[in-house]
C-alpha positions as CSV (number, residue, x, y, z in Angstrom):
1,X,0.0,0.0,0.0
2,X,1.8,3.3,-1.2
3,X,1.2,6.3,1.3
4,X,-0.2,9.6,0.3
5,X,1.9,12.4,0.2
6,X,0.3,13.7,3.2
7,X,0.8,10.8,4.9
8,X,4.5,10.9,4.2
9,X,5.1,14.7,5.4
10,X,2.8,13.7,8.6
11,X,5.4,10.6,9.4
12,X,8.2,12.9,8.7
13,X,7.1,15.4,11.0
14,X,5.9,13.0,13.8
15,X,10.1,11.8,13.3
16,X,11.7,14.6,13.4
17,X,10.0,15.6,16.4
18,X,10.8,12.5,18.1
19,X,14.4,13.4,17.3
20,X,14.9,16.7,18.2
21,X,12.9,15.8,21.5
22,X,15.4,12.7,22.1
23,X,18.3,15.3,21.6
24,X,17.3,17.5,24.0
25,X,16.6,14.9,26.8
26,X,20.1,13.7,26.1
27,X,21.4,17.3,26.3
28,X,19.3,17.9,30.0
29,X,21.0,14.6,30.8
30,X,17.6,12.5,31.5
31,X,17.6,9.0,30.6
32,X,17.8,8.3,26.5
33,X,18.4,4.2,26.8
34,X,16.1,1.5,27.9
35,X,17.1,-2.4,27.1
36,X,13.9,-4.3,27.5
37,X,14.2,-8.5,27.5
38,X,10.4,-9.1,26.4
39,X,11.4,-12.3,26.8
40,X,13.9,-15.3,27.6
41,X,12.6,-18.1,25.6
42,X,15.7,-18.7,22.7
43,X,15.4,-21.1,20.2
44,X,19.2,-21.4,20.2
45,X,21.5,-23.2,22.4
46,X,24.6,-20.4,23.0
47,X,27.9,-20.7,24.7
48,X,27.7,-17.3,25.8
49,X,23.9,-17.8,27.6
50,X,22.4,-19.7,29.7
51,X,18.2,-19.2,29.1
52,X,17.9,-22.1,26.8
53,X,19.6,-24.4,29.5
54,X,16.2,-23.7,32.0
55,X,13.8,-22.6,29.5
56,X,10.9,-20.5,30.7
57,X,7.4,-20.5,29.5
58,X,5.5,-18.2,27.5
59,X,3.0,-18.0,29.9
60,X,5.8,-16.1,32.5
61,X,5.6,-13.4,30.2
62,X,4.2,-10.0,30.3
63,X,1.2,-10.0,27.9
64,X,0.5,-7.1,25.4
65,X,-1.8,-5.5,28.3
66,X,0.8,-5.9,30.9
67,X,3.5,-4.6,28.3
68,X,0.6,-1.5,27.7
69,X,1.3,-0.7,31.0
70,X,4.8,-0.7,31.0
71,X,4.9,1.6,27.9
72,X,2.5,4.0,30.2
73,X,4.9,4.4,32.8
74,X,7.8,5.0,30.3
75,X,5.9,7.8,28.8
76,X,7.1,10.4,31.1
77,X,11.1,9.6,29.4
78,X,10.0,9.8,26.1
79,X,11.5,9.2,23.8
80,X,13.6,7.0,24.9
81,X,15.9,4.9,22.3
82,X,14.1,1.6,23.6
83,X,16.3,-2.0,22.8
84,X,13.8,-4.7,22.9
85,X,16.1,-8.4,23.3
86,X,15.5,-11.9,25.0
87,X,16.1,-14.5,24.8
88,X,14.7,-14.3,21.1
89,X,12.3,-11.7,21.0
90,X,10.7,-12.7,17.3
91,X,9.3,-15.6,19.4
92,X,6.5,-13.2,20.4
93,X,4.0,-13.6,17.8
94,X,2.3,-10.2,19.1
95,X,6.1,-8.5,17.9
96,X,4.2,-6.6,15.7
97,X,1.8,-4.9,18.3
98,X,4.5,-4.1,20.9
99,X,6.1,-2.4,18.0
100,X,3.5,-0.4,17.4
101,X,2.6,0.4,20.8
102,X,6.5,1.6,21.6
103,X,7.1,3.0,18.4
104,X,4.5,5.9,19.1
105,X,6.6,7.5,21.5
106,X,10.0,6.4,21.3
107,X,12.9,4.8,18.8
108,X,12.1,0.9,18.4
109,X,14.9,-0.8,17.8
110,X,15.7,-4.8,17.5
111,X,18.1,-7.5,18.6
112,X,17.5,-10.6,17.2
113,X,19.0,-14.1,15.8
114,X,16.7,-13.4,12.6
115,X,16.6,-17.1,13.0
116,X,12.8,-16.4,12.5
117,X,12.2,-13.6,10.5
118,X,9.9,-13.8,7.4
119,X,9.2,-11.2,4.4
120,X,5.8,-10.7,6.2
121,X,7.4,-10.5,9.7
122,X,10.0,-7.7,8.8
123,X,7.2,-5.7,6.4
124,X,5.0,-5.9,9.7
125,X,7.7,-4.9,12.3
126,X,9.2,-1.9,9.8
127,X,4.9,-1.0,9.2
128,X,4.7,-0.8,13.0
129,X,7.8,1.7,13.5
130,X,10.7,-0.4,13.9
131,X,13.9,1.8,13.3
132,X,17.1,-0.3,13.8
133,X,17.5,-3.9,13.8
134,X,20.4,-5.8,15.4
135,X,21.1,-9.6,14.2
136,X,23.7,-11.3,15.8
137,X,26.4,-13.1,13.7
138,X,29.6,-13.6,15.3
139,X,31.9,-15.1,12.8
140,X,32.5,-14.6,9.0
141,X,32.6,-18.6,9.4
142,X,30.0,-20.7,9.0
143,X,30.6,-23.2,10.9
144,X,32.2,-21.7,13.8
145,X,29.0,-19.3,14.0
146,X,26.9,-22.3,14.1
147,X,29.2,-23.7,17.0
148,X,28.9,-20.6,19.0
149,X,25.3,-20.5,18.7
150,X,24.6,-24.3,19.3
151,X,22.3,-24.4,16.5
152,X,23.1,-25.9,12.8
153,X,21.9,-23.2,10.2
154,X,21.5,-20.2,12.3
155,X,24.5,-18.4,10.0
156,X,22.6,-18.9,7.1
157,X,19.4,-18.1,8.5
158,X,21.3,-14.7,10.1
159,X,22.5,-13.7,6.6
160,X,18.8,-14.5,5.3
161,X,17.5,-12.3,7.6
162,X,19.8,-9.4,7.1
163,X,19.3,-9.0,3.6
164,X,15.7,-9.3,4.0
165,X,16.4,-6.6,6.0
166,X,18.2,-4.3,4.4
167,X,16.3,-4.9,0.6
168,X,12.8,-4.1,2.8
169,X,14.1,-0.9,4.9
170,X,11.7,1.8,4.2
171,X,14.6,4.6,3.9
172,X,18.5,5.1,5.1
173,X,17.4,5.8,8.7
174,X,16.1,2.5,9.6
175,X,19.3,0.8,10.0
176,X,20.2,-3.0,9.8
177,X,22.9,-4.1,11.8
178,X,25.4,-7.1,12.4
179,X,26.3,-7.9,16.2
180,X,28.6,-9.9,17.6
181,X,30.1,-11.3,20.4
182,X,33.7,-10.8,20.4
């Protein structure tokens, strides 16, 4: 669906407003950063972490109502630049909403294995106001990626996602990203 003109200068404006807001937080020194884990459930098996060795259950999770709350109370810091990890957070199948409901008022960014991530998924997520997206891949090698990570494949499906990511970006300033563990 192609946006209006109108629509465009509206989400423009709404952005840069955002930004200039975030800059002046940062300049008045009030918090700019929150890391959120919306969840701990991984899919992966890495050296580096332990959630996958006691894996916890959906059900421990905040739900989008109990996540509607949180967003309330983080309203007063807005905008925040606000990190939303796991575990693997593209396990939440309601991704999509908590993007949308944290997008309004602050800068939604990603981290993920893109172990997970579809064409649909990432059109969703970038529809909803996701700016920057994080995928982990730790080593140029294959295999030793797949080692680290515990899983067979998850290189491949890292790269996958990353270019899925990067040909679907609606403009420059929503960033793709590699991390990794050094």
């Amino acid at each position: 669906m192609e946006s209006s003109l109108l629509e465009i200068l509206e989400r423009e404006a709404r952005t840069a407003a955002k930004g200039a807001k975030l800059l002046a937080g940062m300049v008045r020194e009030r918090p700019f950063l929150c890391n959120w884990q919306i969840t701990y459930r991984c899919n992966l098996k890495c050296d580096i972490c332990s959630f996958w060795r006691d894996p916890p259950s959906a059900r421990e999770e905040l739900d989008l109502d109990g996540v509607r709350a949180v967003a309330e109370r983080l309203k007063p810091f807005a905008p925040l630049m606000l990190s939303m990890a796991g575990g693997e957070p593209l396990l939440r199948r309601d991704l999509p909403e908590i993007a949308r409901l944290l997008a309004r008022d602050h800068w939604f960014s990603l981290i993920t294995n893109g172990w997970f991530l579809t064409r649909d998924l990432a059109e969703r997520l970038y529809d909803a106001g996701l700016q920057d997206i994080h995928v982990s891949l730790d080593y140029a090698d294959p295999d030793r990626h797949d080692e680290q990570r515990g899983v067979k494949g998850s290189f491949a499906r890292a790269v996958t996602a990353l270019e899925l990511l990067r040909d679907l970006r609606p403009d420059r300033r929503h960033r793709v990203h590699i991390m990794a563990v050094l």
